[in-house]
N, C-alpha and C positions, 0 to 999 in steps of 0.2 A: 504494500500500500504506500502510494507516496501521501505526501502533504500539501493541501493549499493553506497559505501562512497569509493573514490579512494583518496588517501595521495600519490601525488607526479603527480599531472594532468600536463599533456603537448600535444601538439599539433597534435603526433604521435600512440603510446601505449595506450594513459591514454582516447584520445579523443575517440581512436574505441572500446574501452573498454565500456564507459561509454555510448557507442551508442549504444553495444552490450546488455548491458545490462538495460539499458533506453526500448528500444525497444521490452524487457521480460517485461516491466510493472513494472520494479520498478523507483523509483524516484533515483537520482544520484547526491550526492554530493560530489562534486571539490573540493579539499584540497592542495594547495600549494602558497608557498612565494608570488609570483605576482599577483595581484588581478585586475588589468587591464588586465592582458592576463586570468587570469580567466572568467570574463566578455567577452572576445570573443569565450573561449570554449561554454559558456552559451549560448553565440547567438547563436553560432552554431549549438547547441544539441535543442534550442527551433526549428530552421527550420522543425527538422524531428518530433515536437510534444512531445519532451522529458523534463518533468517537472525536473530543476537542478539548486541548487543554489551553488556558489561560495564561500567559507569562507579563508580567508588568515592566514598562519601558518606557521611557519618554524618548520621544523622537529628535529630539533636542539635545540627548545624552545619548553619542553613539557610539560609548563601551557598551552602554546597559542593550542598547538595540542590538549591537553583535551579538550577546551574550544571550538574551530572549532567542535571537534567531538558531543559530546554534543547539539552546537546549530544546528547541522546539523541534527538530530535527533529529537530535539526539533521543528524544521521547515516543513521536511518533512516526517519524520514518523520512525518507530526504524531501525535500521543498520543492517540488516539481512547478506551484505554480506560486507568486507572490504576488497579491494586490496592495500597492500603495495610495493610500484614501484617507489620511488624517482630514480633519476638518479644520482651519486653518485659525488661530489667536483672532479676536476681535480687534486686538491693536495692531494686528497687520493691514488694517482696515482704514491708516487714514491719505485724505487729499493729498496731490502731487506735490502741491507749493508748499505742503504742510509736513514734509517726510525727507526727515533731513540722513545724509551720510549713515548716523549710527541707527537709525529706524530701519534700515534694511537687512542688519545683520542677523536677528530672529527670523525675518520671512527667508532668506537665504539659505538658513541652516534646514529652517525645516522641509523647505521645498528641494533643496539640493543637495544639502552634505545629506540629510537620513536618506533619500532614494538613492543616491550614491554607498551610503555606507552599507544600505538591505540589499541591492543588487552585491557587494563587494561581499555579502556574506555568504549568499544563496548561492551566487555561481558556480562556485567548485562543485556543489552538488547536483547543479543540473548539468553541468558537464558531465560528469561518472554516470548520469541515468542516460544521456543521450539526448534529453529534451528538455525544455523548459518555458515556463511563459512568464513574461513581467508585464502586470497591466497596471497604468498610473491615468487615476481618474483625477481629473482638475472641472474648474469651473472656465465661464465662458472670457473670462479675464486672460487666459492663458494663451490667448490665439484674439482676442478684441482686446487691448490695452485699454482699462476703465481708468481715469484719473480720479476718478473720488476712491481707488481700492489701490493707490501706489503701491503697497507692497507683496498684495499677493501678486498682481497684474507682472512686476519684474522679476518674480519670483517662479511665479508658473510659468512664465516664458522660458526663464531659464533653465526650467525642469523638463518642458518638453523638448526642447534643445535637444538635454541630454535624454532624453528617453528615446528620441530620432535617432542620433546616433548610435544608440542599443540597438535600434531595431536594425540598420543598416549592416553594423559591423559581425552580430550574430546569429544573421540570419542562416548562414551559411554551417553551423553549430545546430540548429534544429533549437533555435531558444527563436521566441518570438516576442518580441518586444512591444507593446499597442498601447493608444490612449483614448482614453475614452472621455467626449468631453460633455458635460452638462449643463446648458446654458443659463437654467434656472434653478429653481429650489426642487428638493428631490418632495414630493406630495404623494401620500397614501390615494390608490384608485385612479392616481392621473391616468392618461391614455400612455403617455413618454417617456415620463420619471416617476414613477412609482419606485419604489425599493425592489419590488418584486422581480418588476417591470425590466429594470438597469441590472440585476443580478443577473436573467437571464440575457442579456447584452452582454454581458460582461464571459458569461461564458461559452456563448457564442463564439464570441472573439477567440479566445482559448484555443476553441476547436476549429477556428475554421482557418484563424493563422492567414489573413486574403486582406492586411494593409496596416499602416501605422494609425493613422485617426481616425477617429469613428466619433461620431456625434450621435445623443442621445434623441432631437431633435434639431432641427433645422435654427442655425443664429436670427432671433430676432432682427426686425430691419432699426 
């Protein structure tokens, strides 16, 4: 059994995701700061018979992220797929004129050194299986520069940068690099962005391995 390993689990995205993909057979491990609300996504994913265990990590601290990935691996079996989906600090959130030099070092970290440092953990293992998939979901800021959002806006830019470059250089490895972008707020029942809805998107992607960006729906005009 391999493992899908999601960095940045929460109640919505992260949980149908990990249901989505629990439910293909692989094992699923939880990656985020709260480790009490970890343990209730866990109870949850155990109801539907989904083997998943919990590790605590801030994205921000990328000893503890190696270390979560690693033992997540070491517990339930190698990291075949990693989804990186943190939901991003509210103070990465301000005006351009208003977001000065050292305001960009938190969006920076989290947007680029953690995918940098989960990809630098995971790969050695999707190498020895042969395959592997890296899927990084961003908002519509990453690909439309919002100036009322400076920091995630140069942040996710620079995350899909480097997640393009993923996609390019190991394609050829059977790793398949994709990003999956969500223009709006993710809504329970929508038609587009439902939790559900972008889980099954997301493993889509996975399996069908046919491009780098995918949009959840169509960029607003």
């Amino acid at each position: 059994m391999t493992t899908f390993a999601l960095v940045g689990a929460g109640p919505g995205l992260g949980l149908a995701t990990a249901r989505r993909f629990g439910a293909a057979g692989h094992s699923v491990a939880l990656i985020a700061r709260d480790a009490e609300k970890l343990d209730g996504l866990i109870a949850d994913l155990a109801r539907d018979n989904i083997q998943a265990r919990g590790v605590a990590a801030d994205v921000l601290d990328t000893e503890s992220l190696t270390t979560a990935l690693h033992a997540a691996a070491a517990d339930l079996g190698p990291i075949e797929i990693l989804q990186y989906s943190p939901v991003p600090h509210a103070d990465f959130m301000k005006p351009v004129l208003d977001t000065s030099a050292d305001d960009l070092d938190a969006p920076l970290d989290f947007s680029v050194k953690g995918p940098v440092t989960c990809v630098n953990a995971v790969l050695p293992g999707m190498r020895a299986l042969g395959r592997g998939t890296l899927l990084f979901v961003n908002g519509s800021s990453a690909v439309r520069p919002n100036p009322k959002v400076a920091g995630t806006s140069t942040a996710f830019a620079a995350e899909s940068a480097y997640a393009r470059m993923l996609h390019d250089v190991l394609a050829g490895e059977n790793i398949h690099a994709a990003q999956l972008i969500i223009p709006g707020a993710i809504r329970p029942g929508a038609e587009h962005s439902s939790p559900e809805v972008l889980a099954g998107r997301l493993y889509d992607i996975h399996q069908r391995r046919d491009g780098f960006r995918h949009y959840s729906e169509p960029l607003p005009d």
